[in-house]
Phi, psi and omega in degrees: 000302190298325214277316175326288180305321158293353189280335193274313235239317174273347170275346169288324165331273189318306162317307179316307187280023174231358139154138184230139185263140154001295181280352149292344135325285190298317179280315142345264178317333175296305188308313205299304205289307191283348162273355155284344185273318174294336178280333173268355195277092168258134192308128130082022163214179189296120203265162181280076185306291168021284207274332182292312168305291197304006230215292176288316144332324174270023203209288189193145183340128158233159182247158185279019174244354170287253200349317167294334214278325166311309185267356188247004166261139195231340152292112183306312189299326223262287170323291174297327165318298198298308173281001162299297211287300183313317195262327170307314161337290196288344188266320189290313180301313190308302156358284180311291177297310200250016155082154186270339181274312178298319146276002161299308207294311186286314170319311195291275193327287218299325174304307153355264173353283151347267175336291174310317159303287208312302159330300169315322161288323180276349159292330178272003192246349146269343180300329192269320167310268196327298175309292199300323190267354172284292149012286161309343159252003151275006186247041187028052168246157213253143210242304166285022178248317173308299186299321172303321152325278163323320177280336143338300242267298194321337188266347181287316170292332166307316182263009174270329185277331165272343179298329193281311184313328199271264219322349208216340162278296168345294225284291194284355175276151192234149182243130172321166178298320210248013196268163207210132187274133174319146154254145193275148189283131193291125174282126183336132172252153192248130195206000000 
C-alpha cells in the first residue's frame, strides 16, 4: 500500500517539476469552489449560503454584489458557473500582474512545498494506522482489509487536502516590488 501511494506522490512530484500549465491551474481552482459550495449545498433543505460565502471569501476576494448573486440564486449549477468563472477571473488577473512566466515558477515552489508537508504527514498518519489496525484484530476484524480501507481514505484526503491548500496559498502569494524569478538552471553534466 505505502509503495503505491509513493509511487502516486513522486509522480505528481516529478509532473509538477516538469511544469504545470495554466489549465491545470484553473481546473484545480474550478474543483476546489465547487466542493465547497456542494459540501455546503444540503439536499432538499436549506443550504448555509453564509458559510458558502465566508468559504469562498477565504480563498480570494468577493465583493458584496458576489454575495447577493448568492443569496437571490437558487441554481446550484448557476452558483457554481458563477464562482468558478470568478475566481479563474481573479486568477488570470492575478496571472497577469506578477507575469506568467513568474507565476508558473511560484505555482511549482508552492505545490512542491505543499506536496512535501502534506507527505511527511501521511507517513506519520500511516505509521499511526498501522499500530492502531493491529488492534482491530482483537476485535475479529481482518487487520489487512482494515488497513487497506483506511488508507484509501487517508489517502483520498491527502490529495483532497493539497489540493484545497494550493488553491488557497495561489490566491494569497504576494511577490516584492523588486523580485526577479530565478532563471532555470541547465543540469551539470559529469564527463
Amino acid at each position: 500500500v505505502m509503495n503505491q501511494h509513493r509511487g502516486l506522490v513522486y509522480k505528481k512530484r516529478r509532473d509538477i517539476l516538469s511544469g504545470i500549465s495554466e489549465e491545470e491551474i484553473i481546473k484545480i481552482i474550478k474543483s476546489q469552489v465547487e466542493n465547497i459550495i456542494n459540501f455546503h449545498m444540503a439536499e432538499g433543505g436549506e443550504w448555509d449560503r453564509e458559510e458558502i460565502y465566508q468559504n469562498l471569501k477565504a480563498i480570494f476576494s468577493l465583493s458584496d454584489d458576489d454575495k447577493e448573486f448568492l443569496t437571490v440564486n437558487s441554481d446550484s449549477r448557476k452558483i457554481v458557473d458563477y464562482y468558478q468563472n470568478s475566481a479563474e477571473k481573479l486568477y488570470l488577473q492575478k496571472e497577469k500582474e506578477i507575469g506568467i512566466e513568474t507565476a508558473r515558477q511560484v505555482e511549482k515552489l508552492v505545490m512542491i512545498n505543499i506536496l512535501d508537508n502534506l507527505w511527511t504527514d501521511h507517513l506519520e498518519d500511516m505509521e499511526y494506522l498501522r499500530d492502531s489496525v493491529r488492534l482491530r484484530a482483537y476485535g475479529q476484524r481482518d487487520p489487512l482489509v482494515e488497513y487497506k480501507n483506511e488508507s484509501r481514505r487517508l489517502f483520498k484526503d491527502f490529495l483532497a487536502n493539497f489540493e484545497a491548500r494550493v488553491v488557497s496559498v495561489i490566491f494569497k502569494v504576494a511577490l516584492p516590488q523588486n523580485f526577479v524569478a530565478p532563471k532555470p538552471v541547465a543540469p551539470a553534466s559529469f564527463a
